[in-house]
Structure formats: structure tokens, C-alpha cells
C-alpha positions in Angstrom: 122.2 31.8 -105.7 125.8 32.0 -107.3 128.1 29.4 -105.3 130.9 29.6 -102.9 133.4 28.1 -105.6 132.0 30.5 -108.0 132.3 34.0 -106.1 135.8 33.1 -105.0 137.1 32.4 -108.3 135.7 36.0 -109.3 136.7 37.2 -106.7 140.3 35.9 -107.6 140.8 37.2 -110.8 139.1 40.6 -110.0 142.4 41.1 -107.8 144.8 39.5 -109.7 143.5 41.1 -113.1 140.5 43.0 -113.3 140.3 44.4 -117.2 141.6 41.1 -118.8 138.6 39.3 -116.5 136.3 41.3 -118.2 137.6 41.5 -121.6 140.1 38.4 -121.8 142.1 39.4 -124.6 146.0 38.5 -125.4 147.0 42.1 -124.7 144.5 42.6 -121.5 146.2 40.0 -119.7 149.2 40.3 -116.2 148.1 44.2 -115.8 148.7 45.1 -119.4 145.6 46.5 -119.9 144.8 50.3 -121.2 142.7 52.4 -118.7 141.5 54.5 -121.4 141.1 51.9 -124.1 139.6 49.9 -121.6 136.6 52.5 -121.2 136.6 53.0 -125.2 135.7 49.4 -125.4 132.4 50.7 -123.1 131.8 53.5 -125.0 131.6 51.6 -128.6 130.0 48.9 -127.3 127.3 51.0 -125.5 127.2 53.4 -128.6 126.4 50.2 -131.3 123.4 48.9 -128.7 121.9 52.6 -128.9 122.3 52.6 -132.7 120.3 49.2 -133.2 117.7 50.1 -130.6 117.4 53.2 -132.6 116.6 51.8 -135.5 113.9 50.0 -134.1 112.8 52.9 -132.1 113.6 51.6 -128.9 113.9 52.7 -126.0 111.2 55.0 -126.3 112.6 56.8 -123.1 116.2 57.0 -121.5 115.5 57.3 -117.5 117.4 54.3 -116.0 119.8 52.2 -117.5 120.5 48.6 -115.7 124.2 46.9 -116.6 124.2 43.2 -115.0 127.4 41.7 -114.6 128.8 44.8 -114.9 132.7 44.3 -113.8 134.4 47.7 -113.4 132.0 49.1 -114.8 133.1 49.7 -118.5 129.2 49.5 -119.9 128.3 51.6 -117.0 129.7 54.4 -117.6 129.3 54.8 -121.3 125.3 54.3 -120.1 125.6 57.3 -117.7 126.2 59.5 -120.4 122.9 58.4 -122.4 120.5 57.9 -119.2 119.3 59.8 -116.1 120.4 56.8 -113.8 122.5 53.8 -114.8 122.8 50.3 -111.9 125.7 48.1 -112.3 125.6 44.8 -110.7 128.2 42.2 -110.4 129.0 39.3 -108.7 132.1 40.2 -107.4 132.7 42.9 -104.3 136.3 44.0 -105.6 134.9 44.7 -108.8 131.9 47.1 -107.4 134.8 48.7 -105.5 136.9 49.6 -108.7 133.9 50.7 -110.7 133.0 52.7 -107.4 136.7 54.3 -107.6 136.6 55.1 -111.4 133.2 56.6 -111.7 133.4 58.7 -108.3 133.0 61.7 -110.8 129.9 60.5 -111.9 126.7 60.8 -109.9 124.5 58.9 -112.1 126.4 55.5 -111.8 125.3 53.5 -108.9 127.3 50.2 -107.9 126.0 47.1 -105.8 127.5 43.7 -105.2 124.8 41.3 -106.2 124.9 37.9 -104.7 121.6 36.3 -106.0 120.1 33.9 -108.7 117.4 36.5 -109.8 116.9 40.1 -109.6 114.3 39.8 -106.9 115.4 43.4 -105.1 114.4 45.0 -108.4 111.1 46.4 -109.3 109.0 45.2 -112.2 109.1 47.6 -115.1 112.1 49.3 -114.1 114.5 49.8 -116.8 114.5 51.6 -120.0 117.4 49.5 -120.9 118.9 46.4 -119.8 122.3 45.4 -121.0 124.2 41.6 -119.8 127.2 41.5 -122.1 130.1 38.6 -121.2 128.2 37.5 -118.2 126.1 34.8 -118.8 128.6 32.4 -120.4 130.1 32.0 -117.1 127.4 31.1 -115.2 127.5 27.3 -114.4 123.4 26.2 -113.9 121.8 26.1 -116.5 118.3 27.0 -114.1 120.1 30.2 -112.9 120.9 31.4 -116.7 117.3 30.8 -117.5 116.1 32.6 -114.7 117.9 36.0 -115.1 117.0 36.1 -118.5 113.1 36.2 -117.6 114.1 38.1 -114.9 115.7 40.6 -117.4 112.7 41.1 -119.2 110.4 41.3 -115.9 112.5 44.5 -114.6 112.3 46.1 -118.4 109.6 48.4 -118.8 107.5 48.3 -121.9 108.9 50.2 -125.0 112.0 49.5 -123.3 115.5 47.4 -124.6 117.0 44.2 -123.2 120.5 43.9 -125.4 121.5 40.4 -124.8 124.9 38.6 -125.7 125.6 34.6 -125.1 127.3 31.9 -126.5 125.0 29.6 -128.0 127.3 26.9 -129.6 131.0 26.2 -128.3 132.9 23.3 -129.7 133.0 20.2 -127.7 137.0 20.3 -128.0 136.5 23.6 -125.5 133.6 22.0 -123.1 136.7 20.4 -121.1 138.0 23.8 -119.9 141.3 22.4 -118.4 143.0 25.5 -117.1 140.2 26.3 -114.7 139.8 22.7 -113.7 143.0 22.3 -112.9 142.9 25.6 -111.5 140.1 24.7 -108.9 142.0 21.4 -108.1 144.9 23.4 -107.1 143.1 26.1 -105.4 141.6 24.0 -103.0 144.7 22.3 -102.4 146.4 26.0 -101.1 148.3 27.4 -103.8 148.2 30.8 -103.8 145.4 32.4 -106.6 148.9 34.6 -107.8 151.2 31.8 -108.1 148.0 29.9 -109.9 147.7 32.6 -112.3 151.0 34.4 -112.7 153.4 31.1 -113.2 151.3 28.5 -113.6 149.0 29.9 -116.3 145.9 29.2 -115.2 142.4 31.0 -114.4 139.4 30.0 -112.9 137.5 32.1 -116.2 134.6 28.5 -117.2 132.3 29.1 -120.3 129.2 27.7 -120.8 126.3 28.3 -124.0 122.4 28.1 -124.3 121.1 27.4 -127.4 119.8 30.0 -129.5 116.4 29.1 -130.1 116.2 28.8 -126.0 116.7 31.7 -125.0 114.2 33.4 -127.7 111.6 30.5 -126.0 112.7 32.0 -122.5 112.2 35.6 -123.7 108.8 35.0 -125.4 107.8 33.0 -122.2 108.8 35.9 -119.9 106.4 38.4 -122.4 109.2 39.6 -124.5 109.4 39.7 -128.1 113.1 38.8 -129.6 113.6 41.5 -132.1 116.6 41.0 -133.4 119.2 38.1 -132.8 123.0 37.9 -134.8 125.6 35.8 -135.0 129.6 36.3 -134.3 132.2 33.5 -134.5 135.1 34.0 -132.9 138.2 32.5 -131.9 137.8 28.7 -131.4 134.5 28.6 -133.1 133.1 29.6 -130.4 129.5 31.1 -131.6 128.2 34.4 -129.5 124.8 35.5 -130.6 123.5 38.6 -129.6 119.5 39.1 -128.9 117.8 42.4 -129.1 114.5 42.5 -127.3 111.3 44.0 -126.0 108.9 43.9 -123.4 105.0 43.5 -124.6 102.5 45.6 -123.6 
């Protein structure tokens, strides 16, 4: 089960600045963020996951659609347009709340705040699709990464998708992570989570990795087979590799 420390911190930054805590880019960040640019992000996002899985035929059917860690629901909604049903989970109760308020329009989305290590209330062979994009890296135990990824493939059905995204190499010059050190210091001390974030410049945002050729062993292991795993550098040299994936039959 996620901790205390860690669902407050969420919690924090969903009220203080819920699109940059999703995103966290420069121009995101102190309520700058785009509404509608913030959902165009979803939609090309969603649309380049359904274009690989195309290509390898996959899903083979489009009923239900499960977005983990899914914020305010910018995946979410892109999914409803492409699936009967589409399930966003996230840590994070004021996030469930504003993807609840910005996809009132659309029956298909459902939102629940999810509190636990696994997916446990989920059925086996349930999804056509399973999508955890920018979540992972920010989960602390290493045991609780490992077990929503087998988790993730137990809930996909066969001929179904798991589209997978997670650092697997970030430069020991950004394993220190002082901003939200400091900011959990000073949190616990009192300070205010605005004055934290607003003056002070901090944010409670920690990033963690897995190694590449782990998470393929923990997909096999779970009876998946990796399909298709790539490579992005980004700022830092921070390496996020992206895993396409199947359940066997």
C-alpha cells in the first residue's frame, strides 16, 4: 500500500498544481497550464499507443480501457473515444475529483481513487488495454513497482495491450532529488504546502527507475510477452523506455 508521506505529497501538488504534476514541464508550472492543450497532450499520446498496437494487431477488441495513475484524467479521456468503457485510477482523491469534473460529459469514463499496492479489486482478464504512463517513476518500493506491473498483465485479457512507460536509467547526479527532500523536511516541520511550492521552489515530485531488462523479466514472469520496448532521453539524461506488451494465451 502507497504510504502516508506518499499520498500527502500527491495530494499536495494535485491542489497546488494539478496539470504541471502530471506533465511537469517549464510552461505547465504556478497554474499556467492550457486546458485544451492539456487534453491534446491525451489525445496524441493515446492516438501513438493505438498506432503501434495497430501495427502489431493489437488489441484485437476495444471494450474496456484501464488508465492507472491516471491524474485528471488526460489519457482517460482520449481512451473513451476509442473504447466502450475506459477506468482511471490514481492515487490521489483531488485528482479523481477533477477528472470527475472534466469528463462529466462523458459516460464512458469512470474515476476511482485507488489506495493499494496491487490491483486486487480488478478482475483477471479484464482489459483490452492497459496504459501507466508517468506513474511508475514516482513510486518509491521497488516491491510495489514490481508488483503492479505483473498485476498489469494479470487484469489484461489475451490479444489485449499493456503500453508501458518507465525510466530505466537516471543519472546518479539526479538520485539525490533535493527539492523534495528538503521539501519533506520542511513539510513536516509546518510550512504551509503553498509557501513550500510557490516561494520556496520546491515539490514533493521523487523519481525512481527499473532497469530495462527487469521489467521485460517481470512481464515474461507474469505470462506476458514484451513486444516492443524503445528508448527516449530526455532532459538530464534521464532514459524513459517505453514497453509494449501482451498477454499469452
Amino acid at each position: 500500500m502507497p504510504t502516508g508521506r506518499q499520498r500527502q505529497d500527491w495530494e499536495d501538488l494535485s491542489a497546488l498544481d494539478p496539470y504541471w504534476a502530471i506533465l511537469s514541464e517549464p510552461g505547465q508550472r504556478f497554474g499556467r497550464g492550457d486546458h485544451d492543450a492539456f487534453l491534446e497532450s491525451g489525445s496524441n499520446a493515446v492516438d501513438a499507443i493505438l498506432d503501434e498496437g495497430a501495427e502489431l494487431g493489437l488489441p484485437l477488441a476495444r471494450h474496456y480501457a484501464l488508465d492507472f495513475g491516471c491524474g485528471a484524467g488526460r489519457l482517460t479521456q482520449a481512451l473513451s473515444r476509442h473504447f466502450d468503457r475506459c477506468l482511471g485510477l490514481d492515487i490521489s482523491e483531488i485528482m479523481i475529483n477533477e477528472a470527475r469534473r472534466i469528463a462529466a460529459d462523458i459516460p464512458n469514463c469512470e474515476f476511482i481513487a485507488h489506495h493499494e499496492s496491487s490491483l486486487a479489486p480488478l478482475g483477471t482478464s479484464t482489459f483490452d488495454l492497459v496504459v501507466c504512463e508517468l506513474v511508475l517513476q514516482h513510486v518509491p518500493e521497488r516491491d510495489t513497482k514490481a508488483r503492479l506491473i505483473t498485476e498489469f498483465i494479470r487484469v489484461l485479457r489475451p490479444g489485449g495491450l499493456l503500453a508501458l512507460q518507465l525510466p530505466s536509467w537516471i543519472p546518479l547526479r539526479h538520485r539525490i532529488q533535493v527539492r523534495p527532500r528538503v521539501y519533506a523536511l520542511l513539510r513536516n516541520a509546518g510550512l504551509p504546502r503553498r509557501t513550500l511550492y510557490r516561494y520556496l521552489r520546491l515539490h514533493p515530485i521523487r523519481m525512481s527507475f527499473v532497469a530495462r531488462a527487469r521489467v521485460i523479466d517481470l512481464i515474461e514472469a507474469a505470462g506476458g510477452q514484451t513486444l516492443g520496448v524503445r528508448n527516449q532521453t530526455g532532459a538530464g539524461g534521464v532514459v524513459s523506455t517505453y514497453y509494449l506488451a501482451t498477454k499469452r494465451t
